[in-house]
C-alpha positions in Angstrom: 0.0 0.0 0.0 2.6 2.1 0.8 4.8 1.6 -2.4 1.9 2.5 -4.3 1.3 5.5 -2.5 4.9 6.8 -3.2 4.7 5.9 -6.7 1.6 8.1 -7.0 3.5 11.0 -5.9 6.5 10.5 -7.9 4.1 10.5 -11.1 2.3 13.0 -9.8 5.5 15.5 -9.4 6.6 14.2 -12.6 3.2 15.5 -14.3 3.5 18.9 -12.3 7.0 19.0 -13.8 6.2 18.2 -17.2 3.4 21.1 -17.0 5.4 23.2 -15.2 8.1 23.5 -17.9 5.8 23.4 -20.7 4.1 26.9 -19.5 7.7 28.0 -18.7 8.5 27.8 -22.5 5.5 29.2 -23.5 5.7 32.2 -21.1 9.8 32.9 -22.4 8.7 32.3 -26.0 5.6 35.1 -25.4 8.4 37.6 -23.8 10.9 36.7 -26.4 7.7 37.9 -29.1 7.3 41.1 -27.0 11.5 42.4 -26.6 14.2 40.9 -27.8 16.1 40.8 -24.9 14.7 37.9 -23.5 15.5 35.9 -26.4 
């Protein structure tokens, strides 16, 4: 029960992660639009 519970988690922070990083990208790419400086 409990191995299951950890495993949970770790896909859980692994999704958070994923999404996480994919709004990252999106956000620099929108500030790299706006200014090159960011870019």
């Amino acid at each position: 029960m409990r191995r299951n519970l950890a495993i949970a988690a770790v896909i859980a922070v692994s999704i958070a992660f994923a999404i996480g990083c994919v709004e990252i990208d999106s956000v620099r790419a929108k500030n790299a639009e706006a200014s090159p400086i960011y870019a």
